[in-house]
C-alpha positions, 0 to 999 in steps of 0.5 A: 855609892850612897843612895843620895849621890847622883848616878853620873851618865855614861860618857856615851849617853853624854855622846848621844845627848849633845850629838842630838842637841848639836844638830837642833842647835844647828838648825837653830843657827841656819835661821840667822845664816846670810839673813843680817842678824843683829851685831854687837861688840864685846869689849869694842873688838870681838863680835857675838850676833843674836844667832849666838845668844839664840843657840846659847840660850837653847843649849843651856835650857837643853843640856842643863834640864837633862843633866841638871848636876853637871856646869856650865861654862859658855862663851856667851854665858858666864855663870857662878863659880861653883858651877866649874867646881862640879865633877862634868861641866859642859863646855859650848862655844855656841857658834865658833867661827862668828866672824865667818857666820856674820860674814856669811862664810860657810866655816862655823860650827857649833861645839859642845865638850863634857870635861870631866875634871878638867879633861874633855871626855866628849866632843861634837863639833855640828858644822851645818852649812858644810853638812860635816858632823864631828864627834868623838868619845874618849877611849872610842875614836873620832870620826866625821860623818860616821867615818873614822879619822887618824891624823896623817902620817909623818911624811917629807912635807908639812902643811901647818895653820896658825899665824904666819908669825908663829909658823915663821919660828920653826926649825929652818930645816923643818920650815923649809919642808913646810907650807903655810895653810891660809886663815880659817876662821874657827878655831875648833874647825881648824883642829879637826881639819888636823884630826882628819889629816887636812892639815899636818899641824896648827900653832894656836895664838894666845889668848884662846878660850876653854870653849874654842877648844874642849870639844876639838880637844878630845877629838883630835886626841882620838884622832892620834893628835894631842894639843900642846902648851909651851912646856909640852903640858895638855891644857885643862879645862874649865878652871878658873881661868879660861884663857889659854896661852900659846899652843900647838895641835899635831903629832909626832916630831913635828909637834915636838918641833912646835912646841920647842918654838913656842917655848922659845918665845916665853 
């Protein structure tokens, strides 16, 4: 290696640093939890309150001070270019779930992801106010609270998130063994809950971002898990376009089922 290229961090440092980060980020967010924060409204239809620029201008100074050659790509922060054409980027969704913080409901998270040419090699999803801490490292398994996770096995039913409307289009023989789990409201949150074997499967409605699901990605990956597009392709991360079309997040023939639906539908 030439003396001039940077020596890149090992992805278990990468670990360390945003687990460590996550958590102060955390506790950054619980300051503005059930205390009226300042609302606005971008584009007239998606809300960001002064807790999700606070976390966001946190992280950024944090992760890009200790690793200064990698990107930048946030939901509140939209940075040039160049910064997604760096090998690792950091992929943040501040608080994830900012309908259900704003509302004082307790299912929200902070999630980091480093993506490594466009695959998501590091997760941490910090959820405080359900003292939950998720985190998994490509290669190394994925785990909650310390405790290792796997999806759950194929059995003779199935519990599946995501828009009923999306749920509705499965095989008649498979959504007749299927129950319909109710709304949650942050999406990263959601595909853990498949990792952790909470739920059996979720559909992902058009138009998610890169940051809704890099950190969840990997961790559902370690899990036994993969996300899944139309064509049955896994999505790439900070590109040039962030938006992600339909998906679906599960295993095994159940998965294969989902995407075969979403298929249906292009």
């Amino acid at each position: 290696m030439p003396e001039s290229e940077p020596q890149k961090a090992a992805p278990e440092a990468d670990l360390e640093l945003i687990a460590d980060v996550a958590r102060e980020a955390g506790a950054i967010a619980l300051k503005y939890f059930r205390r009226d924060p300042e609302v606005w409204w971008k584009g007239g239809v998606s809300p960001v309150s002064e807790a999700d620029y606070a976390v966001d201008r946190f992280l950024r100074k944090e992760l890009l001070a200790a690793r200064p050659d990698y990107g930048w790509l946030s939901e509140e922060t939209a940075l040039a270019d160049q910064e997604l054409a760096r090998e690792r980027v950091f992929v943040v969704d501040p608080i994830d779930g900012t309908r259900a913080f704003i509302a004082g409901r307790p299912i929200w998270c902070v999630s980091i992801g480093v993506v490594h040419r466009g695959e998501s090699i590091v997760g941490v999803l910090e959820c405080p106010e359900l003292s939950e801490t998720y985190h998994a490292l490509r290669g190394g398994g994925a785990f909650r609270n310390g405790e290792r996770l796997a999806v759950k096995p194929e059995g003779d039913a199935f519990v599946v998130a995501g828009p009923k409307a999306m749920v509705s289009e499965l095989p008649a023989d498979i959504l007749q063994k299927t129950r319909a789990y109710g709304y949650v409201p942050s999406l990263a949150y959601r595909i853990a809950m498949v990792a952790s074997g909470a739920l059996d499967a979720t559909f992902v409605k058009p138009n998610s971002h890169d940051w809704d699901l890099a950190a969840a990605d990997v961790i559902l990956r370690e899990a036994g898990g993969v996300i899944r597009d139309a064509r049955g392709n896994t999505p790439s991360y900070a590109g040039p376009d962030p938006k992600k079309g339909a998906l679906a997040a599960g295993s095994g023939a159940l998965l294969q089922a989902m995407t075969q639906t979403l298929s249906i539908g292009e």
